[in-house]
ROMIMAR-730307 format. One record per residue (C-alpha): residue in three letters; y, z, x. Coordinates in pm, whole numbers. Example, Ala and Ser with C-alpha at 12.3 -4.5 7.8 and 13.67 -1.06 7.14 Angstrom:
<nodes>
<node type="ALA" Y="-450" Z="780" X="1230"/>
<node type="SER" Y="-106" Z="714" X="1367"/>
</nodes>
This chain:
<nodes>
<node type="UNK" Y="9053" Z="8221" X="-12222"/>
<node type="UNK" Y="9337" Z="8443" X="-12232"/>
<node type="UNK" Y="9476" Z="8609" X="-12516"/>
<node type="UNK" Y="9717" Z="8350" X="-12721"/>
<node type="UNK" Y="9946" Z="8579" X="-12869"/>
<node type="UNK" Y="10015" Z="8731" X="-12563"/>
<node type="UNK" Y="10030" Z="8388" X="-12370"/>
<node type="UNK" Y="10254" Z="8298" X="-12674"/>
<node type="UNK" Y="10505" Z="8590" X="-12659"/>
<node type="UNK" Y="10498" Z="8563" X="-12257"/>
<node type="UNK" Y="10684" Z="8186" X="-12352"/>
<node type="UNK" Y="10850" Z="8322" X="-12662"/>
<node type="UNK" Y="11034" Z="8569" X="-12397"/>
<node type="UNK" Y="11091" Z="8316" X="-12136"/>
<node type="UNK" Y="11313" Z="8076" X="-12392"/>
<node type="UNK" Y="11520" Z="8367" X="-12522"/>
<node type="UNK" Y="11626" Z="8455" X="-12075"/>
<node type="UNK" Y="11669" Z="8076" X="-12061"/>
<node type="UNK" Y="11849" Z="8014" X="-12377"/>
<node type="UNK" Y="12213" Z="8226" X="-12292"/>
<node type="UNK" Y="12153" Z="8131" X="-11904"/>
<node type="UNK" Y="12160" Z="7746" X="-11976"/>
<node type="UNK" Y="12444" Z="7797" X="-12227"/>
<node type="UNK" Y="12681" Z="7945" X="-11977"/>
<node type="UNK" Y="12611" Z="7703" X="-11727"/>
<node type="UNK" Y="12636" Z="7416" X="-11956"/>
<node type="UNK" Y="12981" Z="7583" X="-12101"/>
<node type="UNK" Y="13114" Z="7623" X="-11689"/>
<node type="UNK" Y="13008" Z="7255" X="-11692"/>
<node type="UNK" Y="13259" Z="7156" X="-12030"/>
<node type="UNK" Y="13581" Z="7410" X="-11892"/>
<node type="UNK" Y="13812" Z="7178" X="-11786"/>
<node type="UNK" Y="13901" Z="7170" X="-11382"/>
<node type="UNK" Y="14182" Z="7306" X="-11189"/>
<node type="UNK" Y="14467" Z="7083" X="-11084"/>
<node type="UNK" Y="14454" Z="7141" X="-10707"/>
<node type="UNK" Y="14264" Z="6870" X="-10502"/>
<node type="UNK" Y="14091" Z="7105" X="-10230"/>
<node type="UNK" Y="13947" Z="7295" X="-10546"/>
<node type="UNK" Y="13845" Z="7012" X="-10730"/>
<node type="UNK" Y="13658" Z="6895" X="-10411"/>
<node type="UNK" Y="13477" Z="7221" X="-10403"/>
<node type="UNK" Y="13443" Z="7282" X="-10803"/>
<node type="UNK" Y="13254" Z="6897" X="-10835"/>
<node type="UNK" Y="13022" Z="7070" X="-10543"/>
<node type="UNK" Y="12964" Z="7331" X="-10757"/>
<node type="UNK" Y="12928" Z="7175" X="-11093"/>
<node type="UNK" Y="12646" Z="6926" X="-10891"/>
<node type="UNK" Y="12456" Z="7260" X="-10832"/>
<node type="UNK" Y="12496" Z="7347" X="-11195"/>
<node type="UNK" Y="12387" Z="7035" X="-11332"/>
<node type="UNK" Y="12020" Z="7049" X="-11149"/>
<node type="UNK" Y="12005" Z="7429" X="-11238"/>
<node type="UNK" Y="12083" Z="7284" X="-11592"/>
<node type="UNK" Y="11841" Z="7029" X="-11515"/>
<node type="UNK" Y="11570" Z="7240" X="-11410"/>
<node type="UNK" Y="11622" Z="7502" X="-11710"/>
<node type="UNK" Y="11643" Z="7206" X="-12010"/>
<node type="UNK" Y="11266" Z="7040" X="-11840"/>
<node type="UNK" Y="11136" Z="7447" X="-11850"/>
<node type="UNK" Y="11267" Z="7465" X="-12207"/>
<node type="UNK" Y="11044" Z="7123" X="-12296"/>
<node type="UNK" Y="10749" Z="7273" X="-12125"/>
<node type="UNK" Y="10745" Z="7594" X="-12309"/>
<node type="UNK" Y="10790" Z="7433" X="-12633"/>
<node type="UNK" Y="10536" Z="7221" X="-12571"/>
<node type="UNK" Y="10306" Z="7464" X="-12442"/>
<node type="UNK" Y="10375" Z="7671" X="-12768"/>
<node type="UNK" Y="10354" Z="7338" X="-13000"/>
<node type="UNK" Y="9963" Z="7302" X="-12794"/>
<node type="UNK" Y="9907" Z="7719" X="-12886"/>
<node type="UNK" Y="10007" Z="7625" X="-13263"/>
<node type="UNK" Y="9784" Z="7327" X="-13257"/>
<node type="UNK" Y="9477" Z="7466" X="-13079"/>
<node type="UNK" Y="9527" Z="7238" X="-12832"/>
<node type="UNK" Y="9632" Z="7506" X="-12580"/>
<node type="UNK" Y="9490" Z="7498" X="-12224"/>
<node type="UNK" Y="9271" Z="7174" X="-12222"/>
<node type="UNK" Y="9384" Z="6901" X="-11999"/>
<node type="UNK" Y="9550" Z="6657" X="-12179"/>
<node type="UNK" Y="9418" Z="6407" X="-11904"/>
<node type="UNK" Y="9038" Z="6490" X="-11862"/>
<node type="UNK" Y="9022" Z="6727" X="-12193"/>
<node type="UNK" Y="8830" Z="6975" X="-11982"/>
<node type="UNK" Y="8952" Z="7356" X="-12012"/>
<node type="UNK" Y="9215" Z="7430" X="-11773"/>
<node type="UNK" Y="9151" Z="7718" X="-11497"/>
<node type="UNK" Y="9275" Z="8077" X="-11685"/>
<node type="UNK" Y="9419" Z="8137" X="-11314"/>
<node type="UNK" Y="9689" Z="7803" X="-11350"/>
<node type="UNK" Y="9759" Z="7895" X="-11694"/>
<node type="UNK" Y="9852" Z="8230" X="-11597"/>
<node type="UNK" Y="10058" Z="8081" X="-11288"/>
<node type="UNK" Y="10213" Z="7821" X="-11518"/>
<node type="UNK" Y="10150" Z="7893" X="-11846"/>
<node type="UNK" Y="10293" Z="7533" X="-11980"/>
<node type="UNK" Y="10033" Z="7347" X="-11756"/>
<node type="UNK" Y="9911" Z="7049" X="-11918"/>
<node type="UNK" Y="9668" Z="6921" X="-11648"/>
<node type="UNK" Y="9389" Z="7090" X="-11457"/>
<node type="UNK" Y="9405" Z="7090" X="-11114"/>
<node type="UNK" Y="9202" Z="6802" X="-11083"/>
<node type="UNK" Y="9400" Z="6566" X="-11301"/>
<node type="UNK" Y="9723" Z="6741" X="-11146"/>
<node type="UNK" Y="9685" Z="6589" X="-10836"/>
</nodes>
């Protein structure tokens, strides 16, 4: 098994770059629009993008506070589906895993 406290800081680092990065995209998101029509056409494109991005970021922020929750509870890297120890390789791909391969599937 890997070492926890460095698993844990690898997360702890990950929420502080996603923390500022999902604040400016969900402040873009709140700034009001401009006037024009042909740049409100392409600024609704835009915010679309910035909504999944958002999306994407706010799920990753769940996972890793899971993941740390699972560290804190010594529940870290078992399946949560088979309770079997999940492969030290997919942890260190995806440190918030929560399945082994087998149950990921």
């Amino acid at each position: 098994m890997a070492d926890l406290g460095v698993v844990k800081k690898r997360l702890e680092d990950r929420l502080r770059q996603l923390a500022p990065r999902l604040a400016r995209i969900e402040g873009h998101l709140r700034t009001p629009g401009d006037r024009d029509w042909p740049e409100q056409a392409s600024e609704a494109q835009n915010d679309e993008v910035l909504e999944r991005l958002s999306e994407t970021e706010r799920s990753e922020v769940e996972e890793i506070q899971g993941a740390l929750g699972r560290i804190a509870s010594g529940r870290y890297g078992h399946c949560i589906g088979c309770a079997e120890p999940i492969a030290e390789g997919r942890l260190e791909a995806l440190p918030y895993a929560t399945h082994c391969i087998d149950c990921a599937d």
